[in-house]
Each structure stands twice: as structure tokens, then as C-alpha cells.
N, C-alpha and C positions, 0 to 999 in steps of 0.2 A: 186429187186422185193419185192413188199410187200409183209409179210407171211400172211396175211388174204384173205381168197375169201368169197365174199358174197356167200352164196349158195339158201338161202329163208329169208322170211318175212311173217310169216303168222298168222293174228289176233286170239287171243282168247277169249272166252264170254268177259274177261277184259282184255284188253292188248295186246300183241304181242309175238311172239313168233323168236326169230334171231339167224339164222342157221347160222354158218362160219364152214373153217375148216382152221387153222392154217397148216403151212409148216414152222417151224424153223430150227435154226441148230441142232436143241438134237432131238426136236419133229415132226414130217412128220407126215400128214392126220391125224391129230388129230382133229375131231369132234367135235365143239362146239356149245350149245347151251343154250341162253341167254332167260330169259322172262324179259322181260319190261311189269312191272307192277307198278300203281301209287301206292305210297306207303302217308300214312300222320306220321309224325315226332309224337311220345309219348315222352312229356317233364316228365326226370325225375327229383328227385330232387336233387339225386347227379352222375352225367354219368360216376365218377369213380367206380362206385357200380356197376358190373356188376347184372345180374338177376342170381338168384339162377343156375339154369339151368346151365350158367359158371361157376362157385365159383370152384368147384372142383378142374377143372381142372386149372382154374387160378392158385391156391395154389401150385396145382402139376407142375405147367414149371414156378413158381418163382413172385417173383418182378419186373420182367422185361418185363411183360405184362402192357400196360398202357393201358385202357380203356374211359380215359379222354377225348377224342373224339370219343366215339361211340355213337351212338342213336340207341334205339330201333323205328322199323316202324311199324304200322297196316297196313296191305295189306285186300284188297278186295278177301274175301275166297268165299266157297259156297252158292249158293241161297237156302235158305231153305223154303222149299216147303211147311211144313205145315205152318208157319207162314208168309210166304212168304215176308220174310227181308233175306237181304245180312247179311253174317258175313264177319267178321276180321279174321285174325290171325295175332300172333307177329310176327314180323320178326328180329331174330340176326343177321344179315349179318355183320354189321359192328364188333360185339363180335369175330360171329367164323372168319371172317378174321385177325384179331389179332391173337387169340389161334392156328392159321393154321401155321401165319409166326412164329411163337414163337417155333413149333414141330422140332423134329429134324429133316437132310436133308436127310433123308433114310426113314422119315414117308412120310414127303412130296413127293419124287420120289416115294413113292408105291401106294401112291392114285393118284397119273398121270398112272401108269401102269395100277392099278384096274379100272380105268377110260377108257383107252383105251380097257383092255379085256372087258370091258360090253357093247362097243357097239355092235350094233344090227349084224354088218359084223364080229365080232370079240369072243362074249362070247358066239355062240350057238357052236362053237368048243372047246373053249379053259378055258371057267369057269366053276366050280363047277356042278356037272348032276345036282343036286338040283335046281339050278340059270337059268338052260337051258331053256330059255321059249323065244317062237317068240311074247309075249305079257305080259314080267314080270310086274306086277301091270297094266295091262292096256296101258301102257306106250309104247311100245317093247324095252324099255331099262332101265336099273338100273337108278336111277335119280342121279345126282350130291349129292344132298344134300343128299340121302339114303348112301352113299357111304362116303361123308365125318361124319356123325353122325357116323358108323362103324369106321372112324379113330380115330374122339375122344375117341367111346367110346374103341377100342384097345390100343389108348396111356395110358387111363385112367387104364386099366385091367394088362398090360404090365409094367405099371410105379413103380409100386412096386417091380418088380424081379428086377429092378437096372439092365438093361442087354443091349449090344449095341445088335442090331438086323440088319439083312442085308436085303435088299433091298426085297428078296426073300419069308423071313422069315415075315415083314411087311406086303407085298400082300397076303400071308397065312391069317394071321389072321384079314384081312380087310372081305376075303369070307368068315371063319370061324363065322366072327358075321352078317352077312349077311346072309348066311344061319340059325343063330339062328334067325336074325328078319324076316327071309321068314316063316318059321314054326310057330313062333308065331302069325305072319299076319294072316297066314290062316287059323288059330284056332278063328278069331275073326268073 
């Protein structure tokens, strides 16, 4: 049997939005969801240079990060009202999936775990009281990308004690910075 099931397909102002939920053999009812958005390819002038934004962390897991086929994309953002033009925003997808395969496999296994406690069935019991919300960001769920910036930026805070960390330990400090970027969210 295949471990995907279609669950939804449902448009957004731009784009789509694709519901699945995988059934593998590690991972069962794991919730996924995909936006399909057009994206336009930003030529740079050398694609082994990541953008600033990376560097750091590149430095910190080595040489053995190659960036040499990534691109950065402009994705179609918000309609702004007063001037009423579409924006941009960059998109690193192809960066941090590099920087992602590159972490070690107990960073990786925690943000599948952190991933799983924030779904909407899953994190009003089991995350952070802070995190508890049937509408975090609007969303009613942590988003992907909120959740893997907290990995980076825990690898990135973690990388300097030089210390193996356990599975457990990882997920800790995925909500620990989570809850720093919920408080400072909503101070803005």
C-alpha cells in the first residue's frame, strides 16, 4: 500500500494548498502539508555563495555542505493595499534543505517529533502552555518553516557547547525557541 493519502487540495489567493498524511514504517498519521506556489528562479552570480542568512550556519556543519545547485526563488507574498502591488519574498528552500540534510540525526528526528506535537490533534495537550493555542499565528498550527528556523536556529545556539544531545533534549530546545519567537511575535 502506498504510505500517502490524499486528504485536500484547496486554492489559495495564489496557489494551492496539499493536504496528505503519510503512514510509513517509523512514521504513522503524520500530517502533511505542501503549498504550491509559482515560484520565479533569482540568478545569482555565483550559487555556491549561499546568502548571508546561511553562512553561519554553513561554517558551523563544515565543508560538506555544497550549495552549488541551489537557487534562490521570489514567491508571490502579500497584496499591499496601500499601494496596491503584489510583493515578493525570497525563498531558501533549496539552502535550508541542504543545512537540514547536513544536521545531525537526533536534530533531524526532533523536528519530525516537534512537527508531530504541533499539530492541531496533538500540541493543545502535549506542547509548551505558552504554544497552546486552537489559532497559533492564525494558522491553528505551528507552521513547518516556524519550526525548522527554531532547528537552525537551536543547532546554531547548541553548536558551540560541542555536546551530543538526545532526541528528547533536541525537542526541548526546538519549543524553547519557539516560545522566545511566540513572545517576541507578540510584542510586535
Amino acid at each position: 500500500e502506498f504510505p500517502l493519502k490524499f486528504v485536500s487540495l484547496r486554492q489559495m489567493r495564489i496557489g494551492a494548498v496539499l493536504e496528505v498524511v503519510y503512514n510509513g514504517p517509523l512514521y504513522k498519521h503524520l500530517n502533511i502539508s505542501i503549498d504550491l506556489v509559482p515560484g520565479i528562479v533569482i540568478k545569482s552570480e555565483d550559487p555556491k555563495d549561499p546568502p548571508s542568512l546561511v553562512e553561519d550556519l554553513k561554517c558551523q556543519l563544515g565543508p560538506t555542505v555544497d550549495f552549488s545547485s541551489c537557487q534562490l526563488y521570489a514567491l508571490p507574498g502579500q497584496h499591499d493595499s496601500y499601494s496596491k502591488q503584489f510583493t515578493f519574498k525570497a525563498s531558501y528552500t533549496d539552502y535550508e534543505e541542504m543545512l537540514f540534510n547536513a544536521l545531525p540525526e537526533e536534530a533531524k528526528d526532533a523536528y519530525v517529533v516537534a512537527k508531530a506535537l504541533s499539530s492541531p490533534e496533538t500540541y493543545i495537550h502535549h506542547a509548551p502552555a505558552s504554544l497552546r493555542s486552537d489559532d497559533w499565528m492564525g494558522r491553528g498550527k505551528i507552521p513547518s518553516y516556524v519550526l525548522k528556523v527554531s532547528l537552525f536556529i537551536s543547532f546554531e545556539e547548541l553548536y558551540e557547547s560541542d555536546c551530543d544531545l538526545t532526541l528528547s533534549e533536541w525537542v526541548s530546545q526546538i519549543f524553547q525557541n519557539l516560545r522566545k519567537a511566540w513572545h517576541y511575535m507578540k510584542t510586535l
